[in-house]
N, C-alpha and C positions, 0 to 999 in steps of 0.2 A: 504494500500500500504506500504510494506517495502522498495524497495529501497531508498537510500537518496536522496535529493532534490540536482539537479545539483547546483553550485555556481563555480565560477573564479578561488577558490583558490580549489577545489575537483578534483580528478580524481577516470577512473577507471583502474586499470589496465589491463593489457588483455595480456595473454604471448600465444605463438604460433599463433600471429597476420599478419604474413608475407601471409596468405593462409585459404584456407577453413574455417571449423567452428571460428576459430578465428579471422579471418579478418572480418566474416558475422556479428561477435557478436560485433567488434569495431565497424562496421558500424551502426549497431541496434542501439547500445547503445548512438552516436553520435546522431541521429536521435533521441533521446529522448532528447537529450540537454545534456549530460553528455561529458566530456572533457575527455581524454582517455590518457594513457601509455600505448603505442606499445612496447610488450618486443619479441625480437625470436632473430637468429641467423642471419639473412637477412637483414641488414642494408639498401639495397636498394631497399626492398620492401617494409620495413616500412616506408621509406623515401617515397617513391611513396604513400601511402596509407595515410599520416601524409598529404600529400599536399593536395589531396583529401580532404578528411575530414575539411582542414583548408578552403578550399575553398566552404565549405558550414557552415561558420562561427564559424568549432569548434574547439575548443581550443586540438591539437595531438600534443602530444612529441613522442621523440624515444628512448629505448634505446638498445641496440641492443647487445645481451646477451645469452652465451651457457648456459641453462640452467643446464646442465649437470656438469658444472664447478663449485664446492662448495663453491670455494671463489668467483665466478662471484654473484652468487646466493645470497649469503650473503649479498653484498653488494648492492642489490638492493633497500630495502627500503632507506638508507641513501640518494639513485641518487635519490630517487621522492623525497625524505623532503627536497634534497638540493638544489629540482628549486621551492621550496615554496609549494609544493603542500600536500593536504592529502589526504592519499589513501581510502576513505572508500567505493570500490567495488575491489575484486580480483577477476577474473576471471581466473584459472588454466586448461588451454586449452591444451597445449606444451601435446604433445606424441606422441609414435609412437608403430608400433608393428612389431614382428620376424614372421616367418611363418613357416611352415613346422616340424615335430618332433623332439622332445629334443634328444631324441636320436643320429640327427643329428646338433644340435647345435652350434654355435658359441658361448664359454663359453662369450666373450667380449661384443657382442652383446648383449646375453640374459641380461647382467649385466649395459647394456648402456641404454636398454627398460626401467627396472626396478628403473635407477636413473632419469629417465625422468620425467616415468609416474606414480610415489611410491613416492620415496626420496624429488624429486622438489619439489612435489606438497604441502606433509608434511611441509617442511621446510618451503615453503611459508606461509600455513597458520599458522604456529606457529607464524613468524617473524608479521606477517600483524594484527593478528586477536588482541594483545593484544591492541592496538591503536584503533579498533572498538570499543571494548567493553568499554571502558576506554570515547570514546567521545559518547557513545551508540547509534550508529547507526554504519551501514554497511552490506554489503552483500557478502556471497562468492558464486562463481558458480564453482565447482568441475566437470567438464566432463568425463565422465566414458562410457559406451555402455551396450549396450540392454547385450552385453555378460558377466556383472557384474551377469545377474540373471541364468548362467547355467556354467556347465564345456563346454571349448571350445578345444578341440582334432584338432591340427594342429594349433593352437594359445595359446597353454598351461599359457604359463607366459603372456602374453595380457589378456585372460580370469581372470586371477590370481590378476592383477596390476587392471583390471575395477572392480572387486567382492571387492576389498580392499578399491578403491574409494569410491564405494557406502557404505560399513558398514561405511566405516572411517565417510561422510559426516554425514550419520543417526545419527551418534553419536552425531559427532560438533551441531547437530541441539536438539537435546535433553540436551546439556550440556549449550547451548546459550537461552534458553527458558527465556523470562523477559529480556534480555540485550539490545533491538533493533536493533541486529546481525542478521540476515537473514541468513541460508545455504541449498543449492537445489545442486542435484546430477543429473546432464544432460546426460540422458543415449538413446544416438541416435542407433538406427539401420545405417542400411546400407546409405552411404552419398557419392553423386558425389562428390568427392573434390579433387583426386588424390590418397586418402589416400592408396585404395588399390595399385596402382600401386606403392608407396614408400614402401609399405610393402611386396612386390615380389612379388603379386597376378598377374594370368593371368587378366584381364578384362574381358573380355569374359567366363573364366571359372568363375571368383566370381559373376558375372550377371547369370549362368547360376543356380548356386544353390543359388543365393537368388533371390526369384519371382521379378519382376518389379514394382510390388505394394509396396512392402515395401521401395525402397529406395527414401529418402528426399533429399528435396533443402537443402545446407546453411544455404537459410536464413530462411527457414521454422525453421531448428532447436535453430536456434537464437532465434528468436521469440519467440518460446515454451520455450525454458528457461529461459531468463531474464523475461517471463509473469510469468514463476511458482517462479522466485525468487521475484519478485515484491509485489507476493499473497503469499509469504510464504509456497509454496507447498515444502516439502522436496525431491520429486522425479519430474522429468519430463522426459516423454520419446515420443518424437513427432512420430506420427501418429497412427491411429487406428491398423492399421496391426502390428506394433512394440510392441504394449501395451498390444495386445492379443498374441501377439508371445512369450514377456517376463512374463508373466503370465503364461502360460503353461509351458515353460520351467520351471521356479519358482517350477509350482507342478508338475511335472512331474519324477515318476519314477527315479531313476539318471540310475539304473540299465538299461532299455529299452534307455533311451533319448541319453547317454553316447553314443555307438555302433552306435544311428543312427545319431551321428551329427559327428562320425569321417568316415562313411560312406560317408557322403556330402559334407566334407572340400575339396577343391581342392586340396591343398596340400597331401593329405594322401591316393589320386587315385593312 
């Protein structure tokens, strides 16, 4: 087992914690005894979710943070050392994605995606991980998607920013070998959580081209990756149909696959 053993004075952090996979994964993580740092932009959803959790004896702080903001960002490990705590699990959940062709783009947006779900993520682990390695234990969970393993046509820069996660994580895991540093790349398929509706998708039409078998719970994907960061697995990508989806992608053609995944994108009908 890699994770670290929970203790009073530990946290883990958990950013984009106000909703979906990040809320499921503070919950997860509580449930295992670990004490958590709520980071997102939602103050009063963190605040709701901090009660929760306190009220099944676990130790939730808040801090409530645009992740987007370079000096908000910066200053976040200092807020966890300055209520006594040590960070040794980071969890870099916080993203989001643009929809529809670059061609049509909003240059601010595109460039809002990519401080999100690039820059945040980077910066975080840079700031976090030296303090892991230093007390030699920790774990990071980097969340990325099944669409790290192919070009995604009508998600260009999302496909771009999750393919960046996953090598990025591979690496950190290769570079932390021997350190009792833990890094796993949680690459979900399709997830109830609203996501697609923040990202302009019809609902109906993004259910219609991804089959109903692929898409997971929450907390199912919770589950699947703080288990693979636990065991040290450098990938995790919850369910069967996801695993055998991104695998084929993976080897498949770029020339044939390209053509029929911009065929299927809602956006690109």
């Amino acid at each position: 087992m890699t994770l670290p053993t929970p203790a009073p004075d530990r946290t883990a952090v958990v950013t984009g914690a106000s909703s979906g996979i990040g809320e499921a994964i503070a919950r997860d993580l509580a449930a295992r005894g670990h004490g958590v740092t709520l980071v997102a932009r939602r103050a009063d959803k963190l605040a709701a979710l901090a009660a929760e959790l306190r009220g099944k004896g676990v130790r939730a702080e808040v801090l409530a943070t645009d992740l987007t903001d370079r000096a908000a960002r910066a200053a976040l490990l200092d807020q966890v050392t300055e209520l006594g705590l040590t960070p040794d699990i980071l969890v870099n959940n916080a993203g989001l994605s643009t929809v529809g062709p670059v061609a049509n783009a909003d240059p601010d947006a595109e460039m809002h995606m990519i401080e999100l779900d690039v820059v945040a993520l980077v910066d975080l682990c840079v700031r976090f991980l030296p303090g892991m390695v230093e007390r030699g234990r920790g774990g990071i969970l980097n969340v990325a998607s099944t669409a790290a393993f192919q070009p995604l046509p009508g998600q260009a820069g999302y496909g771009g920013c999750k393919a960046f996660v996953l090598s990025y994580t591979r690496s950190l895991g290769g570079e932390l070998r021997g350190t009792g540093v833990a890094t796993t790349a949680l690459c979900p398929g399709p997830v109830d959580t609203g996501f697609v509706e923040a990202a302009g998708f019809d609902k109906e039409a993004a259910e219609a081209a991804l089959p109903g078998f692929m898409w997971e719970r929450p907390e199912a994907v919770a589950r699947c990756g703080l288990d693979a960061l636990d065991k040290g697995h450098p990938v995790a990508i919850p369910g069967t149909a996801n695993r055998i989806g991104a695998t084929f992608a993976h080897l498949a053609p770029k020339r044939l696959l390209v053509p029929l995944l911009a065929s299927r994108h809602p956006t690109l009908k």
